[in-house]
Residue, then its C-alpha position, 0 to 999 in steps of 0.5 A: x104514021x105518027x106526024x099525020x095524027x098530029x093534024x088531028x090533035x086539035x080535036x081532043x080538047x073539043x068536049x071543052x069547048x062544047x061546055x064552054x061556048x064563047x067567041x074568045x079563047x079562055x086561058x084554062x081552054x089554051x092549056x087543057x088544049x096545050x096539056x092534051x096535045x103535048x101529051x097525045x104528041x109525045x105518046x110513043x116518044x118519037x116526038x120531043x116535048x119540045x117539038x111538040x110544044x112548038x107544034x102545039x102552040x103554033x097550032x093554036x095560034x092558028x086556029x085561034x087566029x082563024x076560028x073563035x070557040x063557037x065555030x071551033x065548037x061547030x066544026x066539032x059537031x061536024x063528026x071526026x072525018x070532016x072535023x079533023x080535015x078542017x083542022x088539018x088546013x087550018x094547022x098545016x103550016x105548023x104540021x109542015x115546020x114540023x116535019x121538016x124539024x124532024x127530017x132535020x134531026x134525022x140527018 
């Protein structure tokens, strides 16, 4: 199901962050983060980029609230399973109001 591979969508712009190892969040990481899960979330068109901005950019804020780029970076060097299960507890609640958005606009 395409919500449940939203959770993983944090992972895509981790290469970035392997190059670019600091403890705060530059403004060129935030949009290639940004442009890469608006993108790989509005693939297939059941997502609008609206949803999907929103989704994405509370994702963000989780994360960077929770996780500088350094451990951002070293949950990356975890392997994809674990990497993306620590990223979907970390985005949950965004994955949540996601769902329900969609559940919404459904009925």
């Amino acid at each position: 199901m395409k919500i449940i591979l939203l959770s993983a969508l944090a992972l895509l712009p981790l290469s970035v962050l392997a190059q670019n190892k600091q403890k705060t969040y530059t403004e060129e990481f935030k949009k290639e983060f940004m442009d890469a899960c608006v993108g790989s979330a509005t693939e297939g068109g059941d997502i609008s980029e609206k949803m999907a901005k929103e989704y994405c950019a509370c994702s963000f804020e989780l994360l960077s609230k929770k996780y500088t780029m350094d451990e951002v970076t070293a949950i990356s060097e975890k392997g994809e399973e674990e990497s993306a299960l620590i990223m979907r507890a970390a985005t949950q609640p965004c994955l949540d109001e996601l769902v329900k958005k969609l559940k919404k606009n459904k009925d």
